[in-house]
N, C-alpha and C positions, 0 to 999 in steps of 0.2 A: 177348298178350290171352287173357283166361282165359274165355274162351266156354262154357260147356254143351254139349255134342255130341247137342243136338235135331235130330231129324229133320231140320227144317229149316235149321238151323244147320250140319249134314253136306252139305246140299245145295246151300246158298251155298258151300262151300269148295270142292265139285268143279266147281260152274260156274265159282267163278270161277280154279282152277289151271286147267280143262281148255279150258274156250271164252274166258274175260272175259282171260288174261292176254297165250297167244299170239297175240291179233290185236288188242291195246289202241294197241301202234304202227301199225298199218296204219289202223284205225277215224280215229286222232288226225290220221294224215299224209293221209288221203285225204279228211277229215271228212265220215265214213260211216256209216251206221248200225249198231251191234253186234251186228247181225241174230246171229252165231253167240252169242253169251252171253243174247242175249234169248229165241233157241230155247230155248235150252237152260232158262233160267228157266222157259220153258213146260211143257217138256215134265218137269222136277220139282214141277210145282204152286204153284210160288213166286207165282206171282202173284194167287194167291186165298190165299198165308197166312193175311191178318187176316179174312176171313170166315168166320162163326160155324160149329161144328161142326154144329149143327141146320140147317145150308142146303150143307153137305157140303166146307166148308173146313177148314183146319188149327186156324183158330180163336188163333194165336197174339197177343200181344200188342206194344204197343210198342215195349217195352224190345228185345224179340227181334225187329221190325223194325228197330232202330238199329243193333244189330247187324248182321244178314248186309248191311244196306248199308254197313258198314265194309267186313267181306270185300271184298264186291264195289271198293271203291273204291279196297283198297290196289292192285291189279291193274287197273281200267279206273274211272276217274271218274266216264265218262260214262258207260260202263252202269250206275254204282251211283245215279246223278243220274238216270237215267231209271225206276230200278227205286224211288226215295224218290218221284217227282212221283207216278205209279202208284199207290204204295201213299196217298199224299194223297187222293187220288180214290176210293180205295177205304173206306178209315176214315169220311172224308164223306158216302158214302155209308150207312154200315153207322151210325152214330151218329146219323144224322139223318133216315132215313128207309126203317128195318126195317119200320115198320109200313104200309108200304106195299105192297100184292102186285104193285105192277106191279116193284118194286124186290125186293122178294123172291124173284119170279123170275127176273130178270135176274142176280140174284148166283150163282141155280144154275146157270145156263147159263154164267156169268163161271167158275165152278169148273171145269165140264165142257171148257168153250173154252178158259178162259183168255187170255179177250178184253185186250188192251193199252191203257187209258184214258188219258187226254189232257187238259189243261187248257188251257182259254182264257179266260183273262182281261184278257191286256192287250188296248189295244184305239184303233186313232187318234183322236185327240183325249182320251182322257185318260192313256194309256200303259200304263207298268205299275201304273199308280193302282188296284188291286184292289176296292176299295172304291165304283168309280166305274164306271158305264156308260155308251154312248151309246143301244147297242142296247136293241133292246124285244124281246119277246113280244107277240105278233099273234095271239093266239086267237078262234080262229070255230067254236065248237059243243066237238067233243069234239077238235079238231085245232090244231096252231099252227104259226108259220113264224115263222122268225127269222133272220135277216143281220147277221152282224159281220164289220167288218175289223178282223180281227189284229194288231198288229203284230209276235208272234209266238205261232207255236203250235210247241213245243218236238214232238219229232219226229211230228209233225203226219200226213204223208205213211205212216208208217210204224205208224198209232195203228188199233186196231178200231171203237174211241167213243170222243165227245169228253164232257166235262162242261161246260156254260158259264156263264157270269153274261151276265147282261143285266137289262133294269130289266122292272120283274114285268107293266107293260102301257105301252102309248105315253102315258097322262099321268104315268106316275110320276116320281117325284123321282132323278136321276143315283143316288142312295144307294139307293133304292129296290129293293132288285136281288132277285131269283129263280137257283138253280143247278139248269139242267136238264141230261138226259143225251140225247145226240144219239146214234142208231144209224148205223153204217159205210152201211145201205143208205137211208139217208135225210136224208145230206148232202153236199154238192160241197165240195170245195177248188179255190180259185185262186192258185197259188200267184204273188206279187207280189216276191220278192227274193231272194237268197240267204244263204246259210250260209259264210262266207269268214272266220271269228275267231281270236281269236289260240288258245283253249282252250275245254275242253267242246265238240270240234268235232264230237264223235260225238250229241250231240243231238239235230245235226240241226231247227235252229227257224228259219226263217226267217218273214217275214210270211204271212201268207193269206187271202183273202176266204172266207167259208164264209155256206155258203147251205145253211139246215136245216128241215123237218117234223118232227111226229111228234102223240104223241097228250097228251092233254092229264096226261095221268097221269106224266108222265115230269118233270112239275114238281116239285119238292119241294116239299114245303110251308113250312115252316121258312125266313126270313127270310135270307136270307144272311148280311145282316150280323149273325143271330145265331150261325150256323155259323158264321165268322169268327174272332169271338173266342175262342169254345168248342174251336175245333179246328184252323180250316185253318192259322191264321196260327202256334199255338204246335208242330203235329204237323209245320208245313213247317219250322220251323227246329228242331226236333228232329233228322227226317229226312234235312236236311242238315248237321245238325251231325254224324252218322255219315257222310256222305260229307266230309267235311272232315278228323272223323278219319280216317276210311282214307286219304284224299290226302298227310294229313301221317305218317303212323306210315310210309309206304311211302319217302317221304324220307327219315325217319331211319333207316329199318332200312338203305337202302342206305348213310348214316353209319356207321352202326354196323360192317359189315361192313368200309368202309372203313379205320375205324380200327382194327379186328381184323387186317387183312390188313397195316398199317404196325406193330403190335405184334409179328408172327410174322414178319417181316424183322427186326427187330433183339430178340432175347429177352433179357429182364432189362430192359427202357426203358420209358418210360410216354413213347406218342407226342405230343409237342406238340397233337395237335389232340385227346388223350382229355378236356383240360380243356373245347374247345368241345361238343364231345360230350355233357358233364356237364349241363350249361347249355342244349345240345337235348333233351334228355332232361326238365328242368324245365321246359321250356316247353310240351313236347309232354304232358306229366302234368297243367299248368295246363289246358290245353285240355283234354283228357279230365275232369277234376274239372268242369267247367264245365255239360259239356253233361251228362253223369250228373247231378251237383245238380240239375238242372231237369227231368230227363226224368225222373227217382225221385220230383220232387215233383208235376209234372204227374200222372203216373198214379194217384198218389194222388186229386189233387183232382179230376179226370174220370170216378172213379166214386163223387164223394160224391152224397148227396141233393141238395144244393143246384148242382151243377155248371152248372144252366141260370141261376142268378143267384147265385152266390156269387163266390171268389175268381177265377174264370177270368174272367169280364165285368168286373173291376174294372180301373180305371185303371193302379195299382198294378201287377199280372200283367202286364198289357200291354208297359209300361215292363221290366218285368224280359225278358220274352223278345225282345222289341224290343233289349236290351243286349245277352242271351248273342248274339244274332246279329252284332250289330254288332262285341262283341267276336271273337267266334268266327273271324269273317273277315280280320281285322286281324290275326289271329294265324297265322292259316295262311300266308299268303305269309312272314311273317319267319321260320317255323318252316322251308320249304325254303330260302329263302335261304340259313339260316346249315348247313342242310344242304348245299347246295351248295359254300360256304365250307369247312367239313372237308374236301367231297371236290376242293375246287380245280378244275383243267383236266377232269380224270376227271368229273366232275359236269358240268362246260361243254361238255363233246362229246358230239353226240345219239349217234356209235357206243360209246359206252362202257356198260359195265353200270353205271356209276355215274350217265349219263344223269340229268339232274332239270330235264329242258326243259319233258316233258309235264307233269310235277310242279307246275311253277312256273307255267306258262302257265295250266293249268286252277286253281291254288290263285288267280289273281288276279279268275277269274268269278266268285269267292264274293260280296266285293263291292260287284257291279254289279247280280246278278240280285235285282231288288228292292234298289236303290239305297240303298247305308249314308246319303248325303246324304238320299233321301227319310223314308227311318225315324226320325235324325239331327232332321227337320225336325217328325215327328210327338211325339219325346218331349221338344222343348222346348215345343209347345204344351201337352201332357201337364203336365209341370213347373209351368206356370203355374198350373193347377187343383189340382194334386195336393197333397194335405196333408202337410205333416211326418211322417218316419217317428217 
């Protein structure tokens, strides 16, 4: 991977050689949280990259958010999956609601701290339906209070603020919805289940009841459902589309070595398995072109003029980033399988360095999290409206 050796780009790669890689087995087997990789994020500033230089962040963009959550994910998954949800929560906030001072200063203090933010949107009775709430906002003067149960809040327990959706007052319309930011000292968790999965154990999400205050300024203003289109839904499948890469490039680089190590036992052969090899290699290049095309053309369209109603709100975009996901994920499990496949028994045994258990197991959360069947379900209604290319 031909990365730029930005500051921050130096500092995703020592997080994750020095903390994300040696305890990415234990975090996986014990399904625990990466607390030593996510110090460590802290204490390099990682987690205020994308805010602006004028509020005392790195200021970095995108594209170089996709990145170091590569790094991070060739080495631990789930800390690069917790370090993309994060920076979700951060971009949303910084895109949609700079001109707010109560947000303005909470991003200095997010620099200073390097507070750990959290999403909650799914939620019982409509699930992971983002788009849908049951919860309200209960505002009384300059104060409000709000109760959701979860059905999960991904590492929840281990989060400084949460962000949340809920519908913007008690008559409003399920769609209807507000994303406010919840402070660490002025909300409970209850936690209602466990964390027991096959992958992504280091997340850490089980369900939660969360009982929350604050003040009325911590609402956004901005319509969720227009943030949605604009950002959360095409920066979250960007975001993981770099955790997908790093999932799968760490599978084949262990291929690759494998098949290097069967070439240097017999010198002068070309090992039966360098043709599956070749063929890993294209697949893992098709996924890389993939998520590049769309994250090269997002950042374009996100700082045109028109960004608030042009090609990002169209039907059209939607359908397209809705695809690279669904494709995305479909593609990472076959891409360690057939990794695994080169490396045979050596791939099948968790003591081996060839190991591709956590590989596989965490490439099959891709997915589920936000259901390929629910998205599946949203661009054939899509289809129906949408006009001929």
């Amino acid at each position: 991977m031909d990365t730029p050796a930005t500051p921050m780009i130096l500092a995703a790669r020592l997080v994750a050689r020095e903390f994300a890689a040696p305890h990415a087995n234990a975090v996986d087997h014990e399904a625990r949280f990466p607390l030593e990789a996510v110090t460590a994020l802290k204490r390099e500033k990682l987690l205020s990259a994308y805010v602006p230089a004028e509020l005392g962040g790195a200021g970095v963009g995108l594209t170089e958010l996709v990145q170091i959550v590569e790094i991070l994910a060739r080495e631990c998954a789930a800390t690069a999956m917790i370090y993309a949800m994060h920076q979700i929560q951060v971009i949303s906030i910084v895109r949609h609601a700079l001109d707010n001072p109560w947000y303005q200063n909470y991003l200095r203090k997010l620099v200073a701290h390097q507070y750990l933010i959290a999403s909650v949107t799914s939620e019982v009775g409509v699930g992971g339906e983002m788009r849908r709430s049951n919860c309200a906002v209960e505002a009384d003067g300059q104060r409000f209070k709000l109760v959701k149960d979860a059905t999960t809040i991904s590492y929840g327990a281990q989060a400084d603020d949460l962000l949340v959706t809920a519908r913007r007052n008690p008559d409003a319309a399920h769609s209807d919805q507000s994303l406010i930011l919840v402070r660490k000292a002025d909300y409970t968790l209850e936690q209602k289940g466990g964390w027991d999965t096959m992958g992504m154990r280091g997340t850490c999400s089980p369900p939660f009841l969360m009982t929350a205050a604050g003040d009325v300024a911590q609402i956004i203003d901005v319509p969720f459902g227009d943030m949605s289109a604009q950002t959360v839904v095409p920066v979250s499948h960007l975001l993981w589309g770099g955790c997908w890469m790093g999932c799968a490039a760490a599978a084949v680089n262990k291929a690759r070595a494998f098949v290097r190590g069967q070439a240097r036992a017999n010198p002068g052969t070309v090992p039966p398995t360098a043709l599956r090899l070749a063929e890993l290699v294209s697949m893992m290049q098709s996924l890389r072109t993939s998520v590049q095309a769309c994250l090269t053309e997002y950042e374009a369209l996100s700082v045109a003029d028109d960004a608030a109603v042009g090609i990002l709100t169209s039907m059209g975009y939607s359908l397209k980033m809705n695809n690279l996901k669904i494709d995305a994920t479909q593609a990472l499990p076959q891409i360690v399988t057939k990794a695994l496949s080169i490396c045979g028994i050596l791939g099948y045994k968790n003591d081996s360095k060839f190991s591709m258990s956590r590989h596989l197991r965490d490439a099959h959360s891709a997915a589920i999290m936000v259901g390929n069947d629910r998205i599946l379900a949203t661009n054939a209604n899509l289809l129906l409206v949408l006009k001929d290319d």
